[in-house]
ZAFISE-463272 format. One line per field, with one value per residue (C-alpha): residue number from 1; residue in three letters; chain; x, y, z. Coordinates in nm, 2 decimals. Example, Ala and Ser with C-alpha at 12.3 -4.5 7.8 and 13.67 -1.06 7.14 Angstrom:
<recs>
guba: 1/2
vexke: ALA/SER
rovo: A/A
xx: 1.23/1.37
yy: -0.45/-0.11
zz: 0.78/0.71
</recs>
This chain:
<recs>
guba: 1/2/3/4/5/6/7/8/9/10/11/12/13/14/15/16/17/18/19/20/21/22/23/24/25/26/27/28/29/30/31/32/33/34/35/36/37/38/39/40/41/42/43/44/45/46/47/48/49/50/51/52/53/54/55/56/57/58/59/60/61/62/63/64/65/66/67/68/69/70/71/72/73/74/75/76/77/78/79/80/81/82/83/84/85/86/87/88/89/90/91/92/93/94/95/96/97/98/99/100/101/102/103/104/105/106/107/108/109/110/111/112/113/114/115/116/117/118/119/120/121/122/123/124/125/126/127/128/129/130/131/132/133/134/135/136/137/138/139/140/141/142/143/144/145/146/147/148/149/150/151/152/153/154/155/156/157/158/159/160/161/162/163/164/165/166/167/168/169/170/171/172/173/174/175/176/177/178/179/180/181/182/183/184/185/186/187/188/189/190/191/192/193/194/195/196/197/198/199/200/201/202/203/204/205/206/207/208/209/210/211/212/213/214/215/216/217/218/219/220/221/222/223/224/225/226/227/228/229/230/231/232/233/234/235/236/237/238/239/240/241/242/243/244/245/246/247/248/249/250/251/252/253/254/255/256/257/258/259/260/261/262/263/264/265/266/267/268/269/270/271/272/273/274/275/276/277/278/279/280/281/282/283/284/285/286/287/288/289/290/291/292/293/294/295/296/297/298/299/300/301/302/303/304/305/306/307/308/309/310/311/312/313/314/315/316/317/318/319/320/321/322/323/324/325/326/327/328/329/330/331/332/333/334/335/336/337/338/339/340/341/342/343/344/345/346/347/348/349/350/351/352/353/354/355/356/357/358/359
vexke: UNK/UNK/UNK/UNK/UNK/UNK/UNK/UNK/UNK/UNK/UNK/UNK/UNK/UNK/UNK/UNK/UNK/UNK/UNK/UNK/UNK/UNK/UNK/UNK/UNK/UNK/UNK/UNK/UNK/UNK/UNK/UNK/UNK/UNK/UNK/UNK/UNK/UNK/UNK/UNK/UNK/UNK/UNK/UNK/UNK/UNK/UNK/UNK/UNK/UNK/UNK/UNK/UNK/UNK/UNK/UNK/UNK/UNK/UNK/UNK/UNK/UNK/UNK/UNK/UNK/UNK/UNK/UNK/UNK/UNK/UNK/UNK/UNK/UNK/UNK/UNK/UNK/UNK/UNK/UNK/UNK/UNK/UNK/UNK/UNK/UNK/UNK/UNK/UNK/UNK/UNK/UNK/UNK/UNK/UNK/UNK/UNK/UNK/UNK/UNK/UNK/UNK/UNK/UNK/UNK/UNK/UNK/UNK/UNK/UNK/UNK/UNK/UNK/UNK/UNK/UNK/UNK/UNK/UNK/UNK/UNK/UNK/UNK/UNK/UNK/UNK/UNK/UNK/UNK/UNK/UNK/UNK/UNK/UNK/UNK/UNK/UNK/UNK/UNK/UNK/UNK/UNK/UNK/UNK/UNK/UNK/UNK/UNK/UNK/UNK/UNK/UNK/UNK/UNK/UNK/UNK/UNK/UNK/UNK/UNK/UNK/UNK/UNK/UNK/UNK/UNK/UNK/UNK/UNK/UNK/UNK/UNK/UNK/UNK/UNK/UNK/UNK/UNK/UNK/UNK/UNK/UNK/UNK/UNK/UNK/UNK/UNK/UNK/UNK/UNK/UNK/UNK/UNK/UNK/UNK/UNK/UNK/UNK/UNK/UNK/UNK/UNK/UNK/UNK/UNK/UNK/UNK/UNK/UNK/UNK/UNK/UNK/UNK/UNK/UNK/UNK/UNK/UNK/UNK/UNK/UNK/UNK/UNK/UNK/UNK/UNK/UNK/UNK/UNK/UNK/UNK/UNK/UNK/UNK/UNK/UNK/UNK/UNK/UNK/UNK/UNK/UNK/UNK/UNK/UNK/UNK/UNK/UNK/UNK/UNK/UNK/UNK/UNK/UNK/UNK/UNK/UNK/UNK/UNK/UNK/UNK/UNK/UNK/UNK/UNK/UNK/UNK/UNK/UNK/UNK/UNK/UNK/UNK/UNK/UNK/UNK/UNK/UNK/UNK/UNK/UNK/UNK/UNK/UNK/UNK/UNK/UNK/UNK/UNK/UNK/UNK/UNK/UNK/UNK/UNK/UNK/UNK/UNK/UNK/UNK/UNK/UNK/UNK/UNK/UNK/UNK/UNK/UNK/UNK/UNK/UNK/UNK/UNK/UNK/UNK/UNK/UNK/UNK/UNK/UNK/UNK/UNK/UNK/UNK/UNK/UNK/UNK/UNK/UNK/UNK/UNK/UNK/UNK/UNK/UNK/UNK/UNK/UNK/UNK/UNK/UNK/UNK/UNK/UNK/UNK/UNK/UNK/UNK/UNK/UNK/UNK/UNK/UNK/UNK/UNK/UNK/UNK/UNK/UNK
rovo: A/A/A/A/A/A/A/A/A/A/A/A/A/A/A/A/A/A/A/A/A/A/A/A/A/A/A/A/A/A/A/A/A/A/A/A/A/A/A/A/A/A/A/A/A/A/A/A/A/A/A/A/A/A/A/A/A/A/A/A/A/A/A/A/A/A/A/A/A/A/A/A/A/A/A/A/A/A/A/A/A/A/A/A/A/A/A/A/A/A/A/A/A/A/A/A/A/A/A/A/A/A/A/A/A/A/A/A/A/A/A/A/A/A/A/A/A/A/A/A/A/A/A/A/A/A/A/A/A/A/A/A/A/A/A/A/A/A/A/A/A/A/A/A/A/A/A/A/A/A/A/A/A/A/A/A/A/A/A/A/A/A/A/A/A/A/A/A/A/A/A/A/A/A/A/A/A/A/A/A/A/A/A/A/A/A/A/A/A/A/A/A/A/A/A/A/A/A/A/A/A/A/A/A/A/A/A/A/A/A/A/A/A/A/A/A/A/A/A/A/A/A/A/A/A/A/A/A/A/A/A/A/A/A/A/A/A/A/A/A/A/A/A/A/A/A/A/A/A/A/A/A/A/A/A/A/A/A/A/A/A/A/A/A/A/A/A/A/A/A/A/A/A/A/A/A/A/A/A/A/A/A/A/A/A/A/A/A/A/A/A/A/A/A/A/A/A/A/A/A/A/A/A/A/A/A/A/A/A/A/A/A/A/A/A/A/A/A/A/A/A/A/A/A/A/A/A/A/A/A/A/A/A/A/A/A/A/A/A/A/A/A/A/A/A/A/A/A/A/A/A/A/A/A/A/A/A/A/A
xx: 5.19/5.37/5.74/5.70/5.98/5.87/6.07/6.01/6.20/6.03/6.20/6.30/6.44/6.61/6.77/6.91/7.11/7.21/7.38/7.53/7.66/7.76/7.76/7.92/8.23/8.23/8.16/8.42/8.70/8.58/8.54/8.84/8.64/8.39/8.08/7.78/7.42/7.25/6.93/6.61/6.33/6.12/5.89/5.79/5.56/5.86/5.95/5.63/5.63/5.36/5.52/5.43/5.54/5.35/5.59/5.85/5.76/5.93/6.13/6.22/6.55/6.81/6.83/6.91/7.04/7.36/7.41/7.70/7.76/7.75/8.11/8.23/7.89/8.07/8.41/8.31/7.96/8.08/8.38/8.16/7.87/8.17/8.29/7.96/7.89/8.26/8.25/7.89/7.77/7.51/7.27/7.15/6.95/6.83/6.73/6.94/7.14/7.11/6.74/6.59/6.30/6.12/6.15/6.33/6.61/6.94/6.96/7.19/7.24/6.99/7.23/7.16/7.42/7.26/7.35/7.14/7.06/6.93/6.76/6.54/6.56/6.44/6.12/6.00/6.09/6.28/6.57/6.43/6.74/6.60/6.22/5.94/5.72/5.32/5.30/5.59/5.37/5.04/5.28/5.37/5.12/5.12/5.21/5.53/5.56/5.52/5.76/6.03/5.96/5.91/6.13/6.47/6.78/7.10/7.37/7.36/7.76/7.63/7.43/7.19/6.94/6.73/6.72/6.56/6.28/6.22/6.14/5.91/5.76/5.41/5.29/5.35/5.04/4.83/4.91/4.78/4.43/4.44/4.45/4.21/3.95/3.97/3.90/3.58/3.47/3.52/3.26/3.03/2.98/2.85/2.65/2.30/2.37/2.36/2.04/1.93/2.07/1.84/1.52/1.51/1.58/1.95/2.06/2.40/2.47/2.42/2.62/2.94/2.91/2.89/3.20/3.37/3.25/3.37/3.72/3.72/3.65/3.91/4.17/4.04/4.10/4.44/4.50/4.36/4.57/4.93/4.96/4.98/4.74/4.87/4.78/4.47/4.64/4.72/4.44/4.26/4.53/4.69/4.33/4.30/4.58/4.42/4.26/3.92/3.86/3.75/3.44/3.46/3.50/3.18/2.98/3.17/3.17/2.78/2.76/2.93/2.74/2.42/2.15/1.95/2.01/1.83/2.07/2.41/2.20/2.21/2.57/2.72/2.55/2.71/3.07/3.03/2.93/3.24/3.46/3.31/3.38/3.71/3.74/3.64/3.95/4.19/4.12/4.21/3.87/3.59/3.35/3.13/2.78/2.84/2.53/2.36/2.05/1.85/2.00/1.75/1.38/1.52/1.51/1.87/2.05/2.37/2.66/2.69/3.08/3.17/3.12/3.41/3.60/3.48/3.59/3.93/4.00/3.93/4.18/4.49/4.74/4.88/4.63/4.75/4.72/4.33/4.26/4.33/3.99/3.92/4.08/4.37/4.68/4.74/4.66/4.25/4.21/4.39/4.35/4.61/4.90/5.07/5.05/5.09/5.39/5.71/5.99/5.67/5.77/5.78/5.50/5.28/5.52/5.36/5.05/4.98/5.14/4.86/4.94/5.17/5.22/5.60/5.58
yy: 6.46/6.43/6.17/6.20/6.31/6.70/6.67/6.38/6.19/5.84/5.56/5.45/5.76/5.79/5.42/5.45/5.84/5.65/5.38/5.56/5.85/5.64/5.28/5.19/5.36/5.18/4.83/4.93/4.98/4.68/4.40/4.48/4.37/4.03/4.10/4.22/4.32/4.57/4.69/4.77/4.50/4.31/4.44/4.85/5.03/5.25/4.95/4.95/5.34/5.34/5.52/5.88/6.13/5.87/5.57/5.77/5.69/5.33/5.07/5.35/5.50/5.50/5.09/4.82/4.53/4.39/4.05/3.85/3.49/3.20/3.15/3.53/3.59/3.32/3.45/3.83/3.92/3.95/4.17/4.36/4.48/4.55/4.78/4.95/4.99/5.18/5.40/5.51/5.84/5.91/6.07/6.08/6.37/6.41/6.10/5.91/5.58/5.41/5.36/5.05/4.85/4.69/4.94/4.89/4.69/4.87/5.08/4.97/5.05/4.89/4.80/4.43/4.16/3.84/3.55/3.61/3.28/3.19/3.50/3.40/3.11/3.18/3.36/3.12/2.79/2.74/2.84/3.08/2.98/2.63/2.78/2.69/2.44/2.44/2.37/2.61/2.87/2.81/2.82/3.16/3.43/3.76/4.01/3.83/3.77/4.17/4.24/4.06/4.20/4.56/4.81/4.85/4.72/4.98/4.70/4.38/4.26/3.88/3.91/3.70/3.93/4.06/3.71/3.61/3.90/3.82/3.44/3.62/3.92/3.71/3.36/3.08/3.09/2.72/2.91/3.22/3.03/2.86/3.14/3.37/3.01/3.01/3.41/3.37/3.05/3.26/3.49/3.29/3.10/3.42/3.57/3.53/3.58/3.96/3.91/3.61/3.79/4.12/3.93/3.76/4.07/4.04/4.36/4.36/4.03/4.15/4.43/4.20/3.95/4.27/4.44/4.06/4.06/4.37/4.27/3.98/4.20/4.39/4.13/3.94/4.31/4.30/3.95/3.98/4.31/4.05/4.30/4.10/4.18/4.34/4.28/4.45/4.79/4.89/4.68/5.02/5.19/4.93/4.86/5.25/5.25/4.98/5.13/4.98/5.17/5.46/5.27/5.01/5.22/5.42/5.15/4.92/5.25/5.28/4.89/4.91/5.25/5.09/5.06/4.80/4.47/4.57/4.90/4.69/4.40/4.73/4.84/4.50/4.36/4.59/4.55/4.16/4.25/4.49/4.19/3.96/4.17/4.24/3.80/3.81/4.11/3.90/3.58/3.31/3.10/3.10/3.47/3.41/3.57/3.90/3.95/3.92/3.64/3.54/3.28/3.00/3.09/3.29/3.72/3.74/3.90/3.68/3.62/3.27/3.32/2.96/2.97/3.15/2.93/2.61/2.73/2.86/2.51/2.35/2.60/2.44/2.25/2.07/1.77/1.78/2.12/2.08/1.85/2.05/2.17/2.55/2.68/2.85/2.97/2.99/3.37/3.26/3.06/3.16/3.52/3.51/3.73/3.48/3.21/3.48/3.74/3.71/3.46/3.23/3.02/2.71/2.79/2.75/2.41/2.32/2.43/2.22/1.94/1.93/1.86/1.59/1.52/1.62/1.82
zz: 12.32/12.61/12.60/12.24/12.02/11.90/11.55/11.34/11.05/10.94/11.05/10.70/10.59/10.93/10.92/10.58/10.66/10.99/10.78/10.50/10.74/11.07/11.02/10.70/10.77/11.13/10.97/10.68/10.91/11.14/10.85/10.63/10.31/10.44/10.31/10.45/10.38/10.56/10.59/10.81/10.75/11.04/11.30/11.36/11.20/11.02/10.83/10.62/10.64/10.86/11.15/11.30/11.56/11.79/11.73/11.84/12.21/12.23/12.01/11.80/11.68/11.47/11.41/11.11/11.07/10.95/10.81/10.81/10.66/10.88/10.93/10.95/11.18/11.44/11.41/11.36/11.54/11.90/11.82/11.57/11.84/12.10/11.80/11.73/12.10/12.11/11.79/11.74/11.87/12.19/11.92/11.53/11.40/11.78/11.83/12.07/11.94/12.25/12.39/12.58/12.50/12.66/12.97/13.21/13.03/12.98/12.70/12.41/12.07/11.79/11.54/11.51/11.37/11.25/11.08/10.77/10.64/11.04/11.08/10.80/10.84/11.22/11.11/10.86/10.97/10.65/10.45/10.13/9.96/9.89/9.84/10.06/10.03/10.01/10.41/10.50/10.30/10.47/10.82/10.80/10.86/10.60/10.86/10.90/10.50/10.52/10.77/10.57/10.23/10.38/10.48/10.28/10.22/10.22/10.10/9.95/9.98/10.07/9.73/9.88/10.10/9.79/9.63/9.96/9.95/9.61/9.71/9.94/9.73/9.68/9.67/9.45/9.23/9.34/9.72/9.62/9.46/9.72/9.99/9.78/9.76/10.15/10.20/10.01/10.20/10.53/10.33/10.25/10.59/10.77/10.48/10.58/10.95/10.92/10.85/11.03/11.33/11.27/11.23/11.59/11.72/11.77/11.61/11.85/11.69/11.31/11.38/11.49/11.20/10.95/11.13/11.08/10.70/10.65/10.74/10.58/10.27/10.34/10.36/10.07/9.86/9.95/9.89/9.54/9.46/9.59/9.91/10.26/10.52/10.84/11.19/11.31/11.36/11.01/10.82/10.75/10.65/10.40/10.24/10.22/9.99/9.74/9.44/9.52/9.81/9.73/9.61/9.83/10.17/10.20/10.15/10.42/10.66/10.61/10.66/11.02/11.09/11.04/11.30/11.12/10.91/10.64/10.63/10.69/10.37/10.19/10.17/10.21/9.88/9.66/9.85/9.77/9.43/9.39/9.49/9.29/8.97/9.12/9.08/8.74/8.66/8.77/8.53/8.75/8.68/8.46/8.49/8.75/8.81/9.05/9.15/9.50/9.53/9.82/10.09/9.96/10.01/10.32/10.25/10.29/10.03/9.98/9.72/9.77/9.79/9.82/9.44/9.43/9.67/9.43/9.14/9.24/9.42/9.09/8.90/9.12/8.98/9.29/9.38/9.68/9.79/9.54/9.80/10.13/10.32/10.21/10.57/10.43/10.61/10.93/11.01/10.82/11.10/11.39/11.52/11.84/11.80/12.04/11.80/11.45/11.60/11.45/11.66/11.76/11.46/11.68/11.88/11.54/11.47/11.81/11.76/11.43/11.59/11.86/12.25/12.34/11.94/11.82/11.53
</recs>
């Protein structure tokens, strides 16, 4: 693989050597005792340990963050990354300190100082410190909620950097009902159409709303074992980790391999049932039936999944969360990574807001 580097060390693994054997004795000597966290969380593949030989090829290196306080990051940051830049070496285990991303930009070292309540702060359109309300929940998609709670963190001096990933860890539990209540609706509002699709002929069409019920099956697994979805890339690969997939995955692989309705009906009936009883494990409502029935009078083999939707809305405590539409947050119902990506938290502000309405 050509421009890829030939020896590799995951990213994680290389971060945290990088701090403890180059950058703790730079930011001892610079600091003289202000606290400091450090760690490497956010975006990359490496920080969810994802990475390979092929992330190596860009935005890759030996990077983390340090975070300072509010008033020591204004009176310190500047002086600290003119320090960094002066003390720390061309290379790390091979891998060169300094690299530039995006290309073309001058290449400079990745050893980022933030402010660490405004980083966060930043990302989520809210302080952690003070907990996040309902709406500040539902604003944040899970990739992000991922990126922030993955990775590691190397040094806690600030005491307040693991506090804030344990805010994060999961949902509250009326969001997470709530969250769960709008994955199934998103289930049950294509059910019949693989189906449907197949009988007029459309066999193109049933294959794309099975490949989008698959996913949405995928996602509503890892939302019912507390892990956040990822973005498209690493969907597979975090829902291959999940211990329902070995049962679940041969039947969802032989449900997008299909060449006919009937055959996608076939696998995805048991998948849904699979889920279902997955529902009833977890104890949140009532024991629902798990078995497949026909869509009305129609031959369509369906769950009826809103069932599941109805009575997890009616297990919520907030009445005014109990109350919301069964959309969900804002990654169930908007699938544009320029509205979803991380730093775009005030293009979803705007977004909700609507055009020429301040947020």
């Amino acid at each position: 693989m050509a421009g890829v580097t030939r020896h590799f060390l995951p990213g994680l693994e290389l971060a945290e050597l990088f701090y403890r054997q180059v950058v703790a004795p730079i930011l001892h000597n610079a600091l003289h005792g202000v606290a400091y966290s450090a760690a490497l969380i956010g975006y990359g593949s490496e920080v969810q340990g994802l990475d390979t030989v092929r992330s190596t090829d860009h935005a890759w290196g030996p990077r983390l963050q340090v975070f300072l306080a509010g008033e020591d990051f204004r009176a310190r940051a500047q002086h600290l990354d003119a320090e960094l830049d002066r003390r720390l070496p061309a290379e790390f285990r091979g891998y060169p300190v300094r690299f530039s991303f995006p290309d073309g930009t001058p290449a400079r070292h990745w050893v980022h100082v933030n402010d660490l309540q405004a980083f966060f702060t930043e990302q989520l359109g809210a302080d952690p410190a003070q907990g996040l309300s309902v709406r500040e929940w539902l604003m944040v998609p899970t990739q992000l909620l991922r990126e922030l709670t993955g990775g590691a963190v190397f040094h806690d001096g600030l005491g307040l950097l693991e506090s804030y990933r344990i805010t994060l860890a999961w949902y509250p539990d009326d969001v997470w009902r709530y969250v769960l209540a709008c994955q199934w609706m998103r289930l049950s509002q294509e059910e019949p159409f693989v189906g449907r699709c197949g009988e007029v002929g459309d066999e193109l069409g049933s294959a794309v709303v099975a490949a989008r019920q698959v996913r949405d099956l995928m996602k509503l697994c890892l939302l019912m074992h507390r892990v956040y979805p990822p973005y498209s890339k690493w969907l597979g690969t975090a829902f291959a980790a999940l211990p329902c997939a070995a049962e679940l995955t041969p039947l969802l692989a032989d449900a997008l391999s299909a060449r006919s309705w009937q055959e996608r009906e076939q696998n995805l009936s048991p998948a849904y049932e699979l889920a279902a009883g997955m529902h009833n494990s977890l104890g949140l409502t009532e024991p629902l039936d798990v078995k497949v029935r026909h869509f009305h009078t129609r031959p369509f083999l369906v769950l009826d999944a809103y069932r599941f939707t109805d009575a997890l809305m009616a297990s919520i405590g907030d009445p005014a969360l109990r109350t919301l539409p069964p959309v969900g947050s804002i990654d169930q119902y908007v699938d544009s990574t320029d509205v979803t990506d991380r730093n775009h938290t005030d293009r979803r502000i705007r977004y909700i807001a609507g055009p020429g309405l301040s947020a």
